[in-house]
C-alpha positions as CSV (number, residue, x, y, z in Angstrom):
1,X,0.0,0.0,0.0
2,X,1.6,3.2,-1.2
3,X,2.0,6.1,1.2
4,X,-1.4,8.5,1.6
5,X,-1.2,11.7,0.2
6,X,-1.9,13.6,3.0
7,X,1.8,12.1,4.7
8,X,4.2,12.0,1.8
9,X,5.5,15.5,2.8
10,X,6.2,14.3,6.6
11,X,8.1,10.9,4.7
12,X,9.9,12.8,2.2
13,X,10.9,15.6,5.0
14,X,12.4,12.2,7.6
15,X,13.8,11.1,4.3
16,X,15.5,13.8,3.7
17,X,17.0,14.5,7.2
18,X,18.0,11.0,7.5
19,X,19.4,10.6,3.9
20,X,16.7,7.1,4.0
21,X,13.9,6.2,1.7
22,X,11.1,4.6,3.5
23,X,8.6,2.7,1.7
24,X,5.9,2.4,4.7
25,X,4.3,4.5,7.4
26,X,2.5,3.0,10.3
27,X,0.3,5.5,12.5
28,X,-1.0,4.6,16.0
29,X,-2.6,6.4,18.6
30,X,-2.1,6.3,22.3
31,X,-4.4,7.4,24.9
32,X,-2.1,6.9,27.9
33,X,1.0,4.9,29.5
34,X,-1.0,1.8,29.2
35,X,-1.3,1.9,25.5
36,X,1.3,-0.2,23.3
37,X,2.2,-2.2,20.6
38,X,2.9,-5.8,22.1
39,X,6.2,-7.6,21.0
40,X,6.1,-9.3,18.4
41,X,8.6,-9.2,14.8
42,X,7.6,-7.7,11.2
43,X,8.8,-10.7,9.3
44,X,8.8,-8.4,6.0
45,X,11.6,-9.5,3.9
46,X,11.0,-6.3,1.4
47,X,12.2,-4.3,4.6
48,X,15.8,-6.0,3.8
49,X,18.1,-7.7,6.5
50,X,18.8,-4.0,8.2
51,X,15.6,-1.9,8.0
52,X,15.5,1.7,8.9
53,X,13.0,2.3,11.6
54,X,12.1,6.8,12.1
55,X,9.5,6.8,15.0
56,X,7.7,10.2,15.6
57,X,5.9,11.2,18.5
58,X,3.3,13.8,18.8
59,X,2.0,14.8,22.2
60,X,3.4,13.0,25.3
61,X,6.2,11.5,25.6
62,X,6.7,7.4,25.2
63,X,9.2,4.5,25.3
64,X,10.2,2.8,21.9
65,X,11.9,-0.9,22.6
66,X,12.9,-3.0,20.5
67,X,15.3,-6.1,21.1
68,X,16.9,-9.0,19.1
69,X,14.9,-12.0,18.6
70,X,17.6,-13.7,21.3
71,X,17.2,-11.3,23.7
72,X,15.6,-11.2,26.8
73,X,16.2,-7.7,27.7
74,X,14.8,-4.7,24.9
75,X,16.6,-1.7,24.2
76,X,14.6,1.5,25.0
77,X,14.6,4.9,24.0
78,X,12.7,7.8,24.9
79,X,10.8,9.5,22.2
């Protein structure tokens, strides 16, 4: 599914700060701390073996972890 119109300036704006095409936008809203996306992996092989991953956040602040398949512990960063 190609990228809505109304977000291709946002994706080509991140694409151009980070000098990375992206081919996929995901949007998700959070009503509060309790809100999330539960673990689990994207299994797309079109994303290639070392996918570029730009998360924005707009409003409050939130954690974005993610961890290697062997891993017990995540790696989190604010956003």
């Amino acid at each position: 599914m190609p990228v809505p119109p109304h977000l291709s300036p946002l994706v080509s704006r991140v694409s151009s700060l980070l000098k990375t095409p992206f081919n996929a936008v995901l949007v998700r809203l959070y009503f509060d701390g309790d809100d999330n996306i539960a673990w689990h992996t994207d299994g797309r092989k079109f994303l290639g073996p070392t996918p570029t991953i730009a998360s924005l956040s707009f409003g409050a602040s939130a954690s974005f972890q993610l961890r290697k398949m062997t891993d017990c512990w995540p790696s989190v960063s604010p956003l």
